[in-house]
C-alpha positions in Angstrom: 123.4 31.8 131.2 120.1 30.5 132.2 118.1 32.8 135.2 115.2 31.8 137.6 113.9 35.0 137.9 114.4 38.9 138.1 115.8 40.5 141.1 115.2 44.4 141.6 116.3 47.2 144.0 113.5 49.1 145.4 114.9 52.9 145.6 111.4 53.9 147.9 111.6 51.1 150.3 115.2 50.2 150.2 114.5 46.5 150.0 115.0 43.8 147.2 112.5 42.5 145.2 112.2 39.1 143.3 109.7 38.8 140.8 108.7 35.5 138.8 111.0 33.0 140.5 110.6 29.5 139.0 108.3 27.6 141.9 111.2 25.3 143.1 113.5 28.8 143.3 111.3 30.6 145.3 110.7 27.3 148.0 114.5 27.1 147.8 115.0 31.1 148.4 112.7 30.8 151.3 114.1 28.2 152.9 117.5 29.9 152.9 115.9 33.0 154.1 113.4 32.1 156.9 112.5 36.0 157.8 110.7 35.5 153.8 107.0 35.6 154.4 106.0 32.1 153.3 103.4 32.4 151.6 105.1 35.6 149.4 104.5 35.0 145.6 106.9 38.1 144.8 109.7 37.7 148.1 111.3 40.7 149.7 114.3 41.2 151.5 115.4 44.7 153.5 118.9 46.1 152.5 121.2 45.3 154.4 125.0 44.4 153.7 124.4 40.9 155.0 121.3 40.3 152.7 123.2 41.7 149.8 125.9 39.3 151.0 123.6 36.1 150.8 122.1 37.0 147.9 125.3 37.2 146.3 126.1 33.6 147.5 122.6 32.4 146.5 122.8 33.8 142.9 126.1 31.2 142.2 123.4 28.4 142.7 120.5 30.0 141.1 121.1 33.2 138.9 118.8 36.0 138.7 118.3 38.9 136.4 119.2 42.2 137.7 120.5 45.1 136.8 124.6 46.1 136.3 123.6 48.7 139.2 122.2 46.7 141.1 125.3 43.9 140.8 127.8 47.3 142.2 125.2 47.3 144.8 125.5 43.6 145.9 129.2 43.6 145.3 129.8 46.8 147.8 127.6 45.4 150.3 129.3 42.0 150.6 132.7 44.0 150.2 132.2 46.1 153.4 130.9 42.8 155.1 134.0 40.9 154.5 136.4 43.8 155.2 134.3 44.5 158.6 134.8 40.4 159.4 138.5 41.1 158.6 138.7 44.1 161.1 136.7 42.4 163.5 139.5 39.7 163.5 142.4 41.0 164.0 141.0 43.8 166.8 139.9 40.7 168.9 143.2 38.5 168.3 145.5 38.2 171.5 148.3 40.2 169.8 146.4 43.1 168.7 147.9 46.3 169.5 145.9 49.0 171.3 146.6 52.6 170.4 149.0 54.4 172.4 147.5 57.8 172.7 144.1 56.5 174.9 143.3 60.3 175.8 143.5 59.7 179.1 145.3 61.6 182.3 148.7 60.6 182.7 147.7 58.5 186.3 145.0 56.4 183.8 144.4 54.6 181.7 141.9 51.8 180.5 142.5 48.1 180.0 143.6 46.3 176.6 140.2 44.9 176.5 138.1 47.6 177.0 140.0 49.3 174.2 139.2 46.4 172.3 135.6 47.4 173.3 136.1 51.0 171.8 137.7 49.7 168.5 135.5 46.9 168.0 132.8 50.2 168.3 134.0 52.4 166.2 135.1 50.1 163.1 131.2 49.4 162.5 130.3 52.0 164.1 127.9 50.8 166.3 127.9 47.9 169.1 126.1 46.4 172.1 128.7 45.7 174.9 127.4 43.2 177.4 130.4 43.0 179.4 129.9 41.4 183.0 129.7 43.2 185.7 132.6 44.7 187.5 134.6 44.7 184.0 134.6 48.8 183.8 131.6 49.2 180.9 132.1 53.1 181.6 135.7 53.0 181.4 135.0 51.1 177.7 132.6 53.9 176.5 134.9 56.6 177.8 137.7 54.9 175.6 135.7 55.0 172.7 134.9 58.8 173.2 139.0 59.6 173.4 139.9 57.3 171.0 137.7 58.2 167.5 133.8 58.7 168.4 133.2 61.9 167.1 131.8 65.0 169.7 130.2 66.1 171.1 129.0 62.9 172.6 125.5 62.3 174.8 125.5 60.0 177.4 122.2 58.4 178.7 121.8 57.0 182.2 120.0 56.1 185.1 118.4 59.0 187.4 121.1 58.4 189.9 124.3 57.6 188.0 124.4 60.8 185.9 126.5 62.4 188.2 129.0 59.2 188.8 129.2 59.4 184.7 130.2 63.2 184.9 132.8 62.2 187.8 134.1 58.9 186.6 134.6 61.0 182.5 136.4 63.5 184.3 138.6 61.8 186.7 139.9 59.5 183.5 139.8 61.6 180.5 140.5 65.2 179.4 136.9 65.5 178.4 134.4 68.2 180.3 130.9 67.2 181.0 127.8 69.0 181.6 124.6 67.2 182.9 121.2 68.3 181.5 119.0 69.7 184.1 115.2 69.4 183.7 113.5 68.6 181.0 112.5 71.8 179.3 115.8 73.0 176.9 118.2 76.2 177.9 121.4 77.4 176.3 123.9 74.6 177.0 127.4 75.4 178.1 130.3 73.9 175.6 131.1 70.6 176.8 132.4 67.4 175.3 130.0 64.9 177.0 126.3 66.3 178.0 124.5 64.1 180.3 121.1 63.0 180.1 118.6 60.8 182.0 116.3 58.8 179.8 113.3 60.4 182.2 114.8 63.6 180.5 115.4 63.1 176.9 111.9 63.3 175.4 112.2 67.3 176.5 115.0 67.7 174.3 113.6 66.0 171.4 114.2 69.5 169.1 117.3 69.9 170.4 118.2 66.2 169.6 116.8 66.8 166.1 119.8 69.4 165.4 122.3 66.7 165.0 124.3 68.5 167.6 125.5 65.4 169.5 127.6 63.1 167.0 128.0 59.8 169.4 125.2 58.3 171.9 126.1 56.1 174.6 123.1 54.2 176.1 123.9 52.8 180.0 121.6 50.3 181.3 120.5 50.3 177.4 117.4 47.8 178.7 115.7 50.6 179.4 114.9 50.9 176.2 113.3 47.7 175.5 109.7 48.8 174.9 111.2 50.4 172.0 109.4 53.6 170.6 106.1 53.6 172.1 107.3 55.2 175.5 108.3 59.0 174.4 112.1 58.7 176.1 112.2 55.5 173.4 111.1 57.7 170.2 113.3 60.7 171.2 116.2 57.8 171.8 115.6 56.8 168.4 115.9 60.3 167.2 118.8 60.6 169.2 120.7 57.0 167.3 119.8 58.3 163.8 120.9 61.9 164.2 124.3 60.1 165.5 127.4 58.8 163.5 128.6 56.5 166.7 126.4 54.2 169.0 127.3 51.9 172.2 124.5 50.3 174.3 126.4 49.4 177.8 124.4 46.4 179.8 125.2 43.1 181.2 121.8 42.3 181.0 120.0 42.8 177.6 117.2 40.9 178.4 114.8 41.1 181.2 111.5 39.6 180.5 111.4 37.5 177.1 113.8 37.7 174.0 112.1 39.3 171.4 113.1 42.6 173.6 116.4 42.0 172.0 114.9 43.2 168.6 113.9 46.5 170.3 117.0 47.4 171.8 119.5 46.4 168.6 116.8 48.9 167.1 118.5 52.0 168.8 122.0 50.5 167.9 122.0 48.7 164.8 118.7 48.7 163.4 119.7 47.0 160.0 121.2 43.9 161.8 118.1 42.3 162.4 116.0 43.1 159.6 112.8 44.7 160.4 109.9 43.2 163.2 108.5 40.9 160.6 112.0 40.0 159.5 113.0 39.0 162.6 109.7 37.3 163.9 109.5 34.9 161.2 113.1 34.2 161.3 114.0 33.7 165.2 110.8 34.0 167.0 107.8 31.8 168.1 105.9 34.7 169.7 108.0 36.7 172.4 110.5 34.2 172.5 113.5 33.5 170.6 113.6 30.3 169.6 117.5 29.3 169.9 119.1 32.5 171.6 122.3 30.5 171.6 122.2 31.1 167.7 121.2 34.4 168.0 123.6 35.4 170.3 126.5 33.9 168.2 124.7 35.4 165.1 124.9 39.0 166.8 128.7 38.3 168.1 129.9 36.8 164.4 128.3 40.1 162.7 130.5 42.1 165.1 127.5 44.1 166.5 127.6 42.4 170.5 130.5 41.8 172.7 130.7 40.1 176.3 133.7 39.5 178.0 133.6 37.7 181.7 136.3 37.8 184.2 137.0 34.1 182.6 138.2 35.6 179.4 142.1 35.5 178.3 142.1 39.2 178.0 140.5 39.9 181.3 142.4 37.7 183.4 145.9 38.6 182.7 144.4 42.6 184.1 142.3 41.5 186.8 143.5 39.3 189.5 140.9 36.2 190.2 138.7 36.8 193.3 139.6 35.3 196.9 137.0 33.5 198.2 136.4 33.0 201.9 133.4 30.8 203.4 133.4 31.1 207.2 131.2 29.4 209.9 130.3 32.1 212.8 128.6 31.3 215.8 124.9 31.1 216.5 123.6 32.6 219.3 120.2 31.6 220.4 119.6 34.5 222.9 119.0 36.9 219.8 117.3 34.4 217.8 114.7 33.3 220.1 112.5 36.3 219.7 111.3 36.1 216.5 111.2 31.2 217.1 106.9 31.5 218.0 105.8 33.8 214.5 108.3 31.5 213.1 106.5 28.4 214.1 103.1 30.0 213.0 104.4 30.6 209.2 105.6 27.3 209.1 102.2 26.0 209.9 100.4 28.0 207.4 102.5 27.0 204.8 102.7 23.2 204.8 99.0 23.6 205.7 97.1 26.8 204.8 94.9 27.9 201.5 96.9 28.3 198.4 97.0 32.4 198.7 97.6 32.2 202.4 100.6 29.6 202.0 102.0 32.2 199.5 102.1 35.1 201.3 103.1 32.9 204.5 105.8 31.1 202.9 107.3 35.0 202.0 106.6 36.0 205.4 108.8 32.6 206.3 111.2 33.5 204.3 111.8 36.9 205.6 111.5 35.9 209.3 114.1 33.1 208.7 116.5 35.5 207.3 115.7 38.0 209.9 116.2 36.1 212.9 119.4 34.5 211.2 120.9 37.6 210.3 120.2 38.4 214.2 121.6 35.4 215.5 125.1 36.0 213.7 125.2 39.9 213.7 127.3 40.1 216.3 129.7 37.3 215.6 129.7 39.3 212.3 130.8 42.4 213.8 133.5 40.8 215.8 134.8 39.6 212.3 135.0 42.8 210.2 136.4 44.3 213.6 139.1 41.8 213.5 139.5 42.1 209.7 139.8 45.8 210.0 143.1 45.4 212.2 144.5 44.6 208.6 142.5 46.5 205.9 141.7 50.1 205.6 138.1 49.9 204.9 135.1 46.8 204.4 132.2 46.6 202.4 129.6 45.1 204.8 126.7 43.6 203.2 123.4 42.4 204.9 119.4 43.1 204.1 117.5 43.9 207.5 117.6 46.7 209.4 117.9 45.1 213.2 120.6 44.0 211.9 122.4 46.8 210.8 121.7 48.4 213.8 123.6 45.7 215.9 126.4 46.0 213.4 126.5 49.9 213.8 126.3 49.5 217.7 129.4 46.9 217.8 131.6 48.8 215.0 130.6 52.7 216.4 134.6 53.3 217.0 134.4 52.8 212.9 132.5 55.1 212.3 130.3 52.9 210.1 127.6 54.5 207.6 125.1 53.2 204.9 124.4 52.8 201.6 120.7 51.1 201.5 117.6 51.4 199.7 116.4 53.8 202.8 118.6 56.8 202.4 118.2 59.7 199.9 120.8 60.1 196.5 122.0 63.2 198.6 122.7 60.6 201.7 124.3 58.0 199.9 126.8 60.2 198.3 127.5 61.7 201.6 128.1 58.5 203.1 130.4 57.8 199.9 132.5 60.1 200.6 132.4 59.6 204.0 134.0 55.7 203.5 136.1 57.1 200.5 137.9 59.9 202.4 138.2 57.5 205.6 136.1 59.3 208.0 134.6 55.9 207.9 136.3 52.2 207.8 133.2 50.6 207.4 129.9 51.0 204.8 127.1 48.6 205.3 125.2 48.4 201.9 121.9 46.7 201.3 122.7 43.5 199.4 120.4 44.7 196.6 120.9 48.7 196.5 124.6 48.4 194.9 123.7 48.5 191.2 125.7 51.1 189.5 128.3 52.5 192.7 131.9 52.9 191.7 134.0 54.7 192.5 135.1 52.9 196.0 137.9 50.0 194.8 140.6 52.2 195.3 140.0 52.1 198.4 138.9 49.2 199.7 139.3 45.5 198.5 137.2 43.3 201.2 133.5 42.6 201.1 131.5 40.5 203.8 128.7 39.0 203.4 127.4 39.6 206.8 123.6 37.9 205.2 123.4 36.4 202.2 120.5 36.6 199.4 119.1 33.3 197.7 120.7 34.5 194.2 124.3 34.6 193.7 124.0 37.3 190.8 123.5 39.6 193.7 126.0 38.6 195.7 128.4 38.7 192.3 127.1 42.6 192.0 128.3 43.5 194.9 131.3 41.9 194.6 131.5 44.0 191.2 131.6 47.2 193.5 134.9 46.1 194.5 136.4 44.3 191.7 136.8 46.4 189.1 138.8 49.4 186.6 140.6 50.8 188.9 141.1 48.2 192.1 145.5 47.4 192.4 144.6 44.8 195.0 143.3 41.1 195.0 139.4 41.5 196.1 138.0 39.2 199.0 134.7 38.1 199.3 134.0 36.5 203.1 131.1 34.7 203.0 130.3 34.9 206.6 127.4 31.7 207.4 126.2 29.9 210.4 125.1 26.2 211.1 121.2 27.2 212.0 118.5 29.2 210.3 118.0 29.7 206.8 121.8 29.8 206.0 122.6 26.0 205.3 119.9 26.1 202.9 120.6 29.3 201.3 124.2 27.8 201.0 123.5 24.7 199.3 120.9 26.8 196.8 123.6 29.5 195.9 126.0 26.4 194.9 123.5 24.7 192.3 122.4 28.8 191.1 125.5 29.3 190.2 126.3 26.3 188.2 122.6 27.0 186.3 123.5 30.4 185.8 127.3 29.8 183.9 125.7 26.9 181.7 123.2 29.5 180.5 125.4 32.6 180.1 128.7 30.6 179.2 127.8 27.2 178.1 131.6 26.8 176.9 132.8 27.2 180.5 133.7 24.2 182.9 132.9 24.6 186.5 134.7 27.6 187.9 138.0 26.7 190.2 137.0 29.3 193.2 140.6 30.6 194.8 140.0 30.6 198.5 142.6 31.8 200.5 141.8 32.3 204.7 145.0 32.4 205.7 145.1 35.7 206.7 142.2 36.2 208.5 143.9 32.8 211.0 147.1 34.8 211.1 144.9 37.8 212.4 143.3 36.0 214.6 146.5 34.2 216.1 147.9 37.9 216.7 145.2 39.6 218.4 144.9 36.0 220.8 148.2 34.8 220.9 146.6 31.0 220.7 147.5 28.5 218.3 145.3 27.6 214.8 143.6 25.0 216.2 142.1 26.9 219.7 141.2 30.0 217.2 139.5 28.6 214.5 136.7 27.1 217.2 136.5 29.8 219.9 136.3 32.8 217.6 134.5 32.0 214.4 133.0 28.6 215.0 135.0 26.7 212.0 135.9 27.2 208.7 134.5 25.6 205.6 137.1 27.3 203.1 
C-alpha cells in the first residue's frame, strides 16, 4: 500500500504528529482541518476522540504510516465517539424511557426532559445545558446528582442563590447540603452537596485539590468566561479536573463576543474544542465566531450542549403554553402632568443639543417618559390586580419606578403588598418571600429587572402583571420565568397592562419586532410564535363585581382591550 507520510503519537504532548506529508497531502490535510496552522511544515492535531475519528476517515483517502499502537489508539477513539453518537440518540428520541428511581421525595419529581438533561450528562460525562429560562435548570442538575453523578457533589452559584440551591436540593431530593461560609477552609460537616459562591472558591483551592468533591455543577456558568486569569477561574478549573462529572447551567453562554464560548467549554469539556489556537484558526476572526450557527450545531451534534425552549415536543406536553393578556387602562392626566415641562425640556435637547448632551438627555427622556407613564396608569393598575385578586390567591406585580410603587402599595394596603426590588437587602427580600409565599401577603411588587434567579413562588401563584413594561422583552420573559416553571400545576398569565399615551405605544410596537429578532437568532427553525390569549376571565370578573354587561365594562373600567 502506498503512504503520503508518517503519522505519530506524541506521549509528552498528547497530540498527533505528521511528518513528511507529500506537498498536495499536507494542503489537502489542512484544508480538512482548519484549526492546522497554515503555514505548519510538520502538522499537529491535539488528542481528542473526534480528531482520532477524522483522522481515521482521512487515512481511507490518503494513508499514512503509523504505528500498530497507534492504529488501537485511532480505532478506540472513533469507537467511543460512535457509541457516544448512539447513546446520545436514543436518550433524546421521544420514546426514551426515563429511569424510574429519580431519587426524589415521594410529592416530586422532575420532568422527562430534564431527566433527559441528567442522562445526556452523565453518558459523556460532561455537558453545557442552556435550557431557557423558566425550564427548571436546578431541577436538571439535581436529577443528575440522584440519578448517577458521583458524591459528593459541589455546586457553584451566585452570592445570593446559594441558599435557594440548599433549599430547592432539599425540598426535591433526599440529599443534605451544607453551604461554605467564608473563604478561609474549616472542618466541613458530611454532606452530599456543599455549596460554594464563585467569590468563595479560590479560598478553598487546597481543599479542591483533594479530589474530595467528585461532580461540579456550575450555575450562571458565564461567570466564568474570562477563563483562568481571574483566581475563582483557575481554582474552577482545578475544581473540573479533580472531578469525574461536570454540568454548566446557563441560558445565556455568551455575553460580550463568542470566542467566550471557548473559555467556558474549557471548565466543562476542554477537549471539545481543541486548544486556543485550535479553535482560533478554526472558528474565529478575532473575538468573534465566525458562523455560531455551525458552532452551535457542532457543540449539540458532539453531545456536549443542550437547549430546550418551552417550544420543544418534550416541554410542551409538561408545561402548559402561557396565557397572554394585553389590556388598555386608562390615562389619567392629573398624575401625569407633573413631570409634562422637564419633559418638554429633554425633548428639546435631544432633537437639538451637542452630541454628549443629546445622549445623556435622550436617557433622561427615556426615564421621565416611563416615569410619568407608569404614574399616569398606576392607579388604573391597582384597580386591576385588586379586581384580579377577587379570583387568584396571589399576583406578581411588575413595574420599575419607585413613585409608582408607592401608589400601587397605597391603593392595595388591605393586601398587604411587599417588595422584591434592587433596593432591599438579601435578608429583606427573603423576608418578603416568605411573606407572599405563606400569604401574609397577596401581592409582591418586583422590579422588572431584579427577578434573575427567584424560585421558589409558582406554587403559589400563577398571574403576573406587567404594571410598566421595559423596552426588551427578554426581561419581561424572565419574569414571566418566575412563574412558569418546575413546579407551577396551573396555566401562568402574563397581563400586559398598557395605555394609549406616553411611552407605552411605542414600547409596544418595539417589544413586537424584539421579539421576532430575538427567536430568529436563538431558534432560526421556529415560525412566528401563536401567543394563546385568553381574557375572558378577567370580563367575567369584571361583570360580577358591576353587574353591567361586556360591552359597558370593557370601556368604563379598563379603557379597551387589545387581546
Amino acid at each position: 500500500m502506498m503512504h503520503y507520510g508518517n503519522l505519530e503519537f506524541d506521549d509528552t504532548h498528547s497530540a498527533w504528529r505528521m511528518l513528511g506529508l507529500q506537498p498536495h497531502v499536507a494542503i489537502a490535510l489542512k484544508r480538512v482541518f482548519p484549526k492546522v496552522f497554515k503555514g505548519a511544515t510538520e502538522p499537529v492535531l491535539a488528542d481528542t476522540d473526534e480528531n482520532r475519528a477524522d483522522l481515521s476517515w482521512f487515512m481511507q483517502r490518503y494513508p499514512l504510516q503509523h504505528s500498530q499502537q497507534d492504529a488501537v489508539r485511532l480505532h478506540e477513539g472513533q469507537q467511543r465517539l460512535t457509541q457516544r453518537a448512539a447513546d446520545r440518540e436514543r436518550i433524546l428520541l421521544p420514546n426514551w424511557t426515563p429511569p424510574t428511581n429519580t431519587g426524589f421525595r415521594d410529592n416530586k419529581s422532575p420532568y422527562g426532559y430534564q431527566l433527559q438533561a441528567a442522562a445526556l450528562t452523565l453518558q459523556n460525562p460532561n455537558l453545557l445545558l442552556g435550557d431557557d429560562l423558566g425550564l427548571g435548570k436546578t431541577i436538571s442538575a439535581c436529577a443528575t446528582m440522584t440519578t448517577g453523578a458521583p458524591l459528593p457533589a459541589a455546586v457553584v452559584v451566585q452570592t445570593h442563590l446559594a441558599q435557594q440551591w440548599a433549599d430547592r436540593i432539599e425540598e426535591f431530593t433526599h440529599l443534605t447540603t451544607h453551604i461554605i461560609k467564608g473563604t478561609k477552609p474549616y472542618d466541613l460537616p458530611i454532606a452530599d452537596v456543599y455549596i460554594f459562591t464563585y467569590s468563595r472558591i479560590a479560598g478553598w483551592i487546597d481543599v479542591i485539590n483533594t479530589a474530595l468533591f467528585k461532580s461540579v455543577f456550575y450555575d450562571e456558568v458565564q461567570e466564568l468566561r474570562k477563563g483562568t486569569e481571574t483566581m475563582k477561574g483557575h481554582a474552577a478549573a482545578v475544581l473540573s479536573a479533580c472531578a469525574n462529572v461536570v454540568q454548566g447551567l446557563t441560558a445565556t453562554p455568551i455575553y460580550n463576543y463568542g470566542d467566550e464560548i471557548f473559555e467556558i467549554m474549557q471548565f466543562i469539556a476542554p477537549d471539545l474544542l481543541g486548544d486556543r489556537t485550535e479553535f482560533s484558526r478554526e472558528w474565529c476572526s478575532g473575538k468573534l465566531v465566525k458562523d455560531p450557527s455551525a458552532l452551535g450545531t457542532y457543540m449539540r451534534d458532539k453531545g456536549f450542549f443542550l437547549r430546550r425552549t418551552e417550544h420543544d415536543e418534550t416541554v410542551k406536553a409538561q408545561i402548559p403554553p402561557l396565557n397572554t393578556v394585553d389590556w388598555e387602562v386608562d390615562w389619567n392626566e392629573d398624575a401625569a402632568v407633573a413631570v409634562d415641562e422637564l419633559a418638554r425640556t429633554l425633548a428639546q435637547k435631544v432633537l437639538e443639543g451637542r452630541f454628549v448632551e443629546r445622549g445623556q438627555a435622550a436617557r433622561e427622556l427615556d426615564m421621565m417618559m416611563r416615569m410619568k407613564t407608569g404614574m399616569a396608569k398606576a392607579s388604573a393598575v391597582a384597580g386591576y390586580v385588586d379586581l384580579l385578586l377577587q379570583d387568584a390567591p396571589r399576583v406578581l406585580l411588575a413595574g420599575w419606578h419607585r413613585d409608582v410603587y408607592d401608589v400601587w402599595q397605597a391603593h392595595l394596603k388591605h393586601h398587604t403588598p411587599v417588595l422584591y426590588t434592587g433596593t432591599e437587602s438579601p435578608a429583606k427580600k427573603r423576608r418578603n418571600v416568605e411573606a407572599f409565599i405563606n400569604g401574609d401577603s397577596r401581592v409582591m411588587m418586583i422590579s422588572l429587572r431584579s427577578g434573575a434567579g427567584l424560585d421558589g413562588l409558582q406554587e403559589y401563584c400563577s398571574d403576573v402583571v406587567f404594571g410598566e413594561l421595559d423596552w426588551s422583552p427578554q426581561v419581561h420573559k424572565q419574569v414571566v420565568g418566575r412563574l412558569r416553571r418546575p413546579g407551577q400545576t396551573k396555566q401562568v398569565t402574563a397581563h400586559y397592562l398598557h395605555t394609549n399615551g406616553g411611552s407605552d405605544p411605542i414600547i409596544m410596537d418595539i417589544l413586537g419586532i424584539k421579539s421576532d429578532q430575538s427567536r430568529g437568532i436563538t431558534d432560526p427553525t421556529l415560525g412566528m410564535e401563536a401567543r394563546q390569549k385568553d381574557d375572558s376571565r378577567m370580563r367575567k370578573l369584571a361583570l360580577e363585581v358591576l353587574g353591567k354587561t361586556d360591552d359597558q365594562t370593557s370601556s368604563q373600567i379598563t379603557g379597551g382591550c387589545n387581546a
